[in-house]
C-alpha positions as CSV (number, residue, x, y, z in Angstrom):
1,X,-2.3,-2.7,-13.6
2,X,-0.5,-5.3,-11.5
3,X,-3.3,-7.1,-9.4
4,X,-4.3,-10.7,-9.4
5,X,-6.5,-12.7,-8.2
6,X,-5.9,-15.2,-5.2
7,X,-8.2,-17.8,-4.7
8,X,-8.1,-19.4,-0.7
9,X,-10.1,-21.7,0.8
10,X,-12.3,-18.5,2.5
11,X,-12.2,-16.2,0.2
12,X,-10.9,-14.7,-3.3
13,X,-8.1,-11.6,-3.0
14,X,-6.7,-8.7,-5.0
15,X,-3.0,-8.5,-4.1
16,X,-1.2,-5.4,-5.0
17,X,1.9,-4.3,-4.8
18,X,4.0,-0.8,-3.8
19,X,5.5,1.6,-5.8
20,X,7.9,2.3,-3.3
21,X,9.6,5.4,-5.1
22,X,6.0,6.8,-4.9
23,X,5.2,6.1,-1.7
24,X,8.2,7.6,-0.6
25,X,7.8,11.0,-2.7
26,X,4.5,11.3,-1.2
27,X,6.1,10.7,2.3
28,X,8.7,13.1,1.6
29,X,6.5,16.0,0.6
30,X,4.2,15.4,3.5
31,X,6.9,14.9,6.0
32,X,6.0,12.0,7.6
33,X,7.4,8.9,8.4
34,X,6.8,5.3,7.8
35,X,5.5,5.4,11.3
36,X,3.2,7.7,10.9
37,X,2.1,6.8,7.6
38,X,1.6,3.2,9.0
39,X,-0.3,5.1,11.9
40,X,-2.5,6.8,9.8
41,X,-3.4,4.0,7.9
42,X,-4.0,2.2,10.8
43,X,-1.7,-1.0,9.7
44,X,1.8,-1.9,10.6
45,X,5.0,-0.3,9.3
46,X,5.7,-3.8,8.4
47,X,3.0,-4.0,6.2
48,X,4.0,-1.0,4.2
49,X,7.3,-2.5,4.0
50,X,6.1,-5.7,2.9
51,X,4.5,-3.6,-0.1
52,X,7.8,-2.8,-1.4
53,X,8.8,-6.3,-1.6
54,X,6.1,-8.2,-2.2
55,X,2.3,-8.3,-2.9
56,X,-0.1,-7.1,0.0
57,X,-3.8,-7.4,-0.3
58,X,-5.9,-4.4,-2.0
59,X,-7.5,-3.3,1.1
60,X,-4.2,-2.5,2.7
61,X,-3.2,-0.5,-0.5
62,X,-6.4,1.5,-0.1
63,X,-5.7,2.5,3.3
64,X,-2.6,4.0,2.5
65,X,-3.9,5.8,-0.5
66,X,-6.8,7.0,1.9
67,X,-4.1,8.3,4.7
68,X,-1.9,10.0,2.2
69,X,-5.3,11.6,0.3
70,X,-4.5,10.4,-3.2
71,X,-5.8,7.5,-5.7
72,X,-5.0,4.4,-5.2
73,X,-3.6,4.5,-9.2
74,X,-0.3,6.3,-7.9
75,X,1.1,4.0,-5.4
76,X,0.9,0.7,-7.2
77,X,3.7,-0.5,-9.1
78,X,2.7,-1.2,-12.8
């Protein structure tokens, strides 16, 4: 599972990152959007894109797994 531990100076965070191919299955069969996905999940489209690139925090992964009604396990890139 790729997550990892980031240590700041407030607190320690579980980074994630996208499988976008995944995410965009599940987009495709649901007919939505990034938008709307974003929307649902109630963060920015930006965010989601981020995920794709980089590593977002776990939290932000969680809410897109809650908006598209799946596990969390089948949008993050192994």
């Amino acid at each position: 599972m790729a997550n990892y531990n980031i240590k700041n100076k407030w607190k320690e965070t579980k980074i994630m990152k996208l499988n976008k191919y995944a995410v965009e299955m599940l987009r495709a069969r649901r007919c939505i959007t990034t938008n709307q996905l974003a929307n649902n999940a109630k963060v920015s489209a930006v965010t989601i894109r981020r995920g794709y690139e980089n590593n977002i925090d776990a939290v932000c992964v969680g809410k897109f797994a809650k908006a598209l009604n799946i596990n969390v396990e089948d949008i993050i890139q192994e």
